[in-house]
DSSP file (Angstrom, degrees, kcal/mol; ACC not computed):
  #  RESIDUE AA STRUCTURE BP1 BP2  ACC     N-H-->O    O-->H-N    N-H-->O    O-->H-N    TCO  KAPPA ALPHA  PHI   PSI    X-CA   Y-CA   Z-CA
    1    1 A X              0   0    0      0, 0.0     2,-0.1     0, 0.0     5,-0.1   0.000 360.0 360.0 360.0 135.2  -32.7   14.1   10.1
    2    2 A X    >   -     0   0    0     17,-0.1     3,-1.3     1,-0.1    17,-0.0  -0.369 360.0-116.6 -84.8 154.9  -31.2   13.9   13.5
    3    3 A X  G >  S+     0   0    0      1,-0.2     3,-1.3     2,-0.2    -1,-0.1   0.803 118.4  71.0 -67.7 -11.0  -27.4   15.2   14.0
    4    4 A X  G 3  S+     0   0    0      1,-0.4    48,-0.9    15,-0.1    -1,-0.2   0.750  96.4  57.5 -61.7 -19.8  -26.9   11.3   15.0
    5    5 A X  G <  S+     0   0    0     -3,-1.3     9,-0.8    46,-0.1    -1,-0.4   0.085  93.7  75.2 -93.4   9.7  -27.5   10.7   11.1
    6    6 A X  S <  S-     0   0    0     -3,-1.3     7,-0.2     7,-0.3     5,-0.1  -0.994  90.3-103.8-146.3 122.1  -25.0   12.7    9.8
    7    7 A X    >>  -     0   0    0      5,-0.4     4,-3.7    -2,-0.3     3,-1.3  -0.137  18.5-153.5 -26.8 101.9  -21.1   12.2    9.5
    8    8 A X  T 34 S+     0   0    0     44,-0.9    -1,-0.2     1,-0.2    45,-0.1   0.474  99.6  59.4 -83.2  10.0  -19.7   14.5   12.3
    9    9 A X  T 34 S-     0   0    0     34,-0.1    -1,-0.2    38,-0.1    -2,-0.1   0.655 133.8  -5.9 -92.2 -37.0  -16.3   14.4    9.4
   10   10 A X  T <4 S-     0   0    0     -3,-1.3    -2,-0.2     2,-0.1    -3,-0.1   0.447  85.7-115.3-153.4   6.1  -18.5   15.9    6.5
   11   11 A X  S  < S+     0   0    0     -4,-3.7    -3,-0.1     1,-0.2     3,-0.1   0.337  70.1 139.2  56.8  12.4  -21.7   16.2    7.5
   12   12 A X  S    S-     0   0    0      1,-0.2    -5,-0.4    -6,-0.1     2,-0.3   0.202  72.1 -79.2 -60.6 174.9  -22.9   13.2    4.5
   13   13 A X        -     0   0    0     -7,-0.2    -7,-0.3     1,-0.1    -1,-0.2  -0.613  37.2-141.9 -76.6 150.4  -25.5   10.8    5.9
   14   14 A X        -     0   0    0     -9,-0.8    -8,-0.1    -2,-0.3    39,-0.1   0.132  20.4-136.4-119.8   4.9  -23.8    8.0    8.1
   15   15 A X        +     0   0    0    -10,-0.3    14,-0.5     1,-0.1     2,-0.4   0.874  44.9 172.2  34.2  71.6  -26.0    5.7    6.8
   16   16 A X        -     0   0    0      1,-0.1    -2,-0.2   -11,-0.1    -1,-0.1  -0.964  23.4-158.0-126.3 118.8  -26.1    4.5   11.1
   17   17 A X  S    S+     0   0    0     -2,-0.4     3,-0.5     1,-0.2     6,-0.4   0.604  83.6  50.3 -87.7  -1.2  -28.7    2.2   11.4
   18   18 A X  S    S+     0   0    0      1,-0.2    -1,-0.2   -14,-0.1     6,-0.1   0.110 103.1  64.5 -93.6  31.6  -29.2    2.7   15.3
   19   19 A X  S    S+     0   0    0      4,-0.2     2,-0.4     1,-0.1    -1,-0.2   0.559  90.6  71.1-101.8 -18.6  -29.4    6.0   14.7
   20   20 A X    >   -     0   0    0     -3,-0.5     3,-2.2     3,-0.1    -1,-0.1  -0.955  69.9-155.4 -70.1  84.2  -32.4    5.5   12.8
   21   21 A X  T 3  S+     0   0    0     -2,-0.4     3,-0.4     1,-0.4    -4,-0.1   0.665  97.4  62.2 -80.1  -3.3  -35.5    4.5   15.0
   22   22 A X  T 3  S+     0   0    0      1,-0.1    -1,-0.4     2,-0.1    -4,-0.1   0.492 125.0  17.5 -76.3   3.9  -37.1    2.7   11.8
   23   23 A X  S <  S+     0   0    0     -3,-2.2    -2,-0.2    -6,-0.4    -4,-0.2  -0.316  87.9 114.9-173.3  29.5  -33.8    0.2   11.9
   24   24 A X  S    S+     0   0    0     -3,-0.4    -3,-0.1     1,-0.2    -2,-0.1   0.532  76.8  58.2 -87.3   5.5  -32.6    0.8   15.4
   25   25 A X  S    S+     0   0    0     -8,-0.2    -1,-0.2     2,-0.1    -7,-0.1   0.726  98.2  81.5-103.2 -34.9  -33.5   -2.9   16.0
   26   26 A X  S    S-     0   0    0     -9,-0.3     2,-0.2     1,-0.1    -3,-0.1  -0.205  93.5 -97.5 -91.7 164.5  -30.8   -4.1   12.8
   27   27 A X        -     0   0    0      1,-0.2    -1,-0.1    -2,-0.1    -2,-0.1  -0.489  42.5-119.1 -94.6 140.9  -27.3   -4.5   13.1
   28   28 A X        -     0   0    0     -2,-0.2     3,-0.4     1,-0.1     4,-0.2  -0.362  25.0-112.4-104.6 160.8  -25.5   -1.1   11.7
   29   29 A X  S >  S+     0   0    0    -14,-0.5     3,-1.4     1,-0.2     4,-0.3   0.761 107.7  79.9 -70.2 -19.8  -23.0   -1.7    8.5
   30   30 A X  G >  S+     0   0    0      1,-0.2     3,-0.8     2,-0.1    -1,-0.2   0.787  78.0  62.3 -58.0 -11.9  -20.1   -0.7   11.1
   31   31 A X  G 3  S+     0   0    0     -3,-0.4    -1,-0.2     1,-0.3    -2,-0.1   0.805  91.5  61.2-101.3  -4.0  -19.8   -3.8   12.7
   32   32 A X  G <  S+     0   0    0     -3,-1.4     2,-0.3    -4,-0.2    -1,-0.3   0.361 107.4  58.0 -91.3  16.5  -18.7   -5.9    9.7
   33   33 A X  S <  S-     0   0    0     -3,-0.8     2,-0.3    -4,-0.3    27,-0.0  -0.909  76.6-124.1-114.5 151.9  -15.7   -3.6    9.5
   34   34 A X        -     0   0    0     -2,-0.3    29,-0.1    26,-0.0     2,-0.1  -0.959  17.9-153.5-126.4 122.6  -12.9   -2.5   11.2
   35   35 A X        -     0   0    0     -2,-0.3     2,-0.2     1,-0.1     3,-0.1  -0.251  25.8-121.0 115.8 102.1  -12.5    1.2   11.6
   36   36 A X     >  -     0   0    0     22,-0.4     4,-0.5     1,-0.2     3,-0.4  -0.595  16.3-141.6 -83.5 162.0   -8.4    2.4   12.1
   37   37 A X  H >>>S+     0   0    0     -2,-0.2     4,-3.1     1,-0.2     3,-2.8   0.936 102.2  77.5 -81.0 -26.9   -8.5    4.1   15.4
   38   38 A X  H 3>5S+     0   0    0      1,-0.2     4,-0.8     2,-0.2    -1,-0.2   0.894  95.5  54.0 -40.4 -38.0   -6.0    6.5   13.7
   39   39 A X  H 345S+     0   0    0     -3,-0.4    -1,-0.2     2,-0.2     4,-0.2   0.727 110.6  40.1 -43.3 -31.9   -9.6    8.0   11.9
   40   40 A X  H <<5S+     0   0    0     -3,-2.8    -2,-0.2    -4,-0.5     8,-0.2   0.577 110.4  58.3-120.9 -10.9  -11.4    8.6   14.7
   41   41 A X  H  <5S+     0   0    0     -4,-3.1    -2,-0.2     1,-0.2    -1,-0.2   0.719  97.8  72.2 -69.7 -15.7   -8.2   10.1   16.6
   42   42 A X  S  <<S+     0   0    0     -4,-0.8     2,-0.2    -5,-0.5    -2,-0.2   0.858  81.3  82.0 -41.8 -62.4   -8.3   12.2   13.8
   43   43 A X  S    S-     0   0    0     -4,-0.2     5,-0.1     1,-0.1   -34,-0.1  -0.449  91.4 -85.8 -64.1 125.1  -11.4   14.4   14.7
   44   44 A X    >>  -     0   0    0     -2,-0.2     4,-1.4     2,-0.1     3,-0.6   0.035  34.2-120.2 -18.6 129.6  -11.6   17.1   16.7
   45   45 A X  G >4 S+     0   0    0      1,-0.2     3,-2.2     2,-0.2    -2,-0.0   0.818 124.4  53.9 -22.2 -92.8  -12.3   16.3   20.9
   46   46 A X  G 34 S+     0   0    0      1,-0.2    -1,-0.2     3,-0.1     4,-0.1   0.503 110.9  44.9 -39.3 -36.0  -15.4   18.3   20.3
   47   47 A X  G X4 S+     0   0    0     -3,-0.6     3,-0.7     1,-0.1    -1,-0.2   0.992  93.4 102.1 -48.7 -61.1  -16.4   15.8   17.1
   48   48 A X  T << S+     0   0    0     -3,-2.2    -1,-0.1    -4,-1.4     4,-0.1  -0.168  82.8   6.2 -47.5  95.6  -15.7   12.5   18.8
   49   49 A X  T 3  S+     0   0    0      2,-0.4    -1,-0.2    -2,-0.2     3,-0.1   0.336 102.7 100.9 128.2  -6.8  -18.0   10.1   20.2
   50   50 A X  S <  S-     0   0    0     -3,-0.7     2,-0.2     1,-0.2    -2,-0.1   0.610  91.4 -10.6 -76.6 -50.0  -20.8   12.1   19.0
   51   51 A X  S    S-     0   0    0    -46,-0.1    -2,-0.4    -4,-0.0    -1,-0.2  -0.955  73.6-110.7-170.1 151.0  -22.1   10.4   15.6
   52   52 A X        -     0   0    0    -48,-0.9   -44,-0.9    -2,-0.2     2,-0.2  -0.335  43.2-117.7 -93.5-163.5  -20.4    7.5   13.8
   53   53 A X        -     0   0    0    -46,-0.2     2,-0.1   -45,-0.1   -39,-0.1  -0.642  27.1 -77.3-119.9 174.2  -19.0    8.5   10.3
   54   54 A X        -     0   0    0     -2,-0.2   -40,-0.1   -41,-0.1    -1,-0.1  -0.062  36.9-118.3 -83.7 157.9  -19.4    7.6    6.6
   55   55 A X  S >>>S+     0   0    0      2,-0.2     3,-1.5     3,-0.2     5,-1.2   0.963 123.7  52.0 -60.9 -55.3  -18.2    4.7    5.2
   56   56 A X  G >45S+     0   0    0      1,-0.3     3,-2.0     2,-0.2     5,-0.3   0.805 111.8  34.7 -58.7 -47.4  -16.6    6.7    3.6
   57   57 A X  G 345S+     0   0    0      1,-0.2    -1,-0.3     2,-0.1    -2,-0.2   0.449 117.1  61.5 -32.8 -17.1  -14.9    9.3    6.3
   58   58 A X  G <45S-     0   0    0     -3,-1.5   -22,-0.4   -23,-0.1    -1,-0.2   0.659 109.7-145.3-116.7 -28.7  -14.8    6.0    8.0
   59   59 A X  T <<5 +     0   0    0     -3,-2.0     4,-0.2    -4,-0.6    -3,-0.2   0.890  67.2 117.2  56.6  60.0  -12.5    5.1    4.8
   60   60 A X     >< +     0   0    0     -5,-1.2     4,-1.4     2,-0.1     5,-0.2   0.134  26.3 121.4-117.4  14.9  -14.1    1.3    4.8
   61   61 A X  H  > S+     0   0    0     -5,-0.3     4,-1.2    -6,-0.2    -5,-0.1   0.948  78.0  39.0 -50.2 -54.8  -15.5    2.2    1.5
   62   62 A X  H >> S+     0   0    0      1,-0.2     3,-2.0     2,-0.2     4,-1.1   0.939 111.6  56.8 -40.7 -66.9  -13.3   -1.3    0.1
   63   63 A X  H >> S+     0   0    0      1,-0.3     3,-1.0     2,-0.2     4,-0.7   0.714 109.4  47.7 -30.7 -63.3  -14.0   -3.4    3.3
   64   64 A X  H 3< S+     0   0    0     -4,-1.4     4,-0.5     1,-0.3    -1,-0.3   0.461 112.5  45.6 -38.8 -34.8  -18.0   -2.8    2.5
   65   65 A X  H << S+     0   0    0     -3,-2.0     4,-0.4    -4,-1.2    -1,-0.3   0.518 109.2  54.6 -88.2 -29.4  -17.8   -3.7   -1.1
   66   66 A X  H XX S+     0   0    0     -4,-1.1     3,-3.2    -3,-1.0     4,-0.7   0.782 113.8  49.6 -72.4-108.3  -15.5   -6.9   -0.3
   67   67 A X  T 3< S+     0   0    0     -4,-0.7    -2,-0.2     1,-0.3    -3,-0.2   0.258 101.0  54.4  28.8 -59.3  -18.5   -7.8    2.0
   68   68 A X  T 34 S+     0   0    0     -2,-0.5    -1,-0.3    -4,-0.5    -2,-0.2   0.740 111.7  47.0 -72.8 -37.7  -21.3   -7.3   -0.2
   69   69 A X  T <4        0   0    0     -3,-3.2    -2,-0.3    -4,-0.4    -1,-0.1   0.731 360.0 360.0 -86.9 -13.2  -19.5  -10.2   -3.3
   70   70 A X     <        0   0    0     -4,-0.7    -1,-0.2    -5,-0.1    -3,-0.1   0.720 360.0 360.0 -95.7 360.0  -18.8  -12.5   -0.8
């Protein structure tokens, strides 16, 4: 697993599907959510820009679960 795979917040899997060269083709679960920028201002310079975060870290957990019933 590449560091592109892993939550630069907790180091989980980011479950990132361009990050993935079997699924780099598919549309990532980030883009049906929106992501406060207050999260990612959050993180260290040195984190940022780096690797996406976890849904959870990403704290879209809900958004992602609304998403999936509808």
């Amino acid at each position: 697993m590449t560091t592109a795979q892993l939550c630069p917040a907790c180091g989980a899997r980011n479950d990132c599907a361009l990050a993935d060269p079997r699924t780099a083709d598919q549309a990532c679960w980030c883009y049906s959510v929106t992501i406060d920028p207050a999260v990612l201002q959050a993180l260290p310079d040195e984190l940022r820009n780096k690797a996406c975060l976890c849904p959870r870290c990403a704290q879209v957990d809900e958004q992602l679960r609304g998403a999936e019933q509808a």
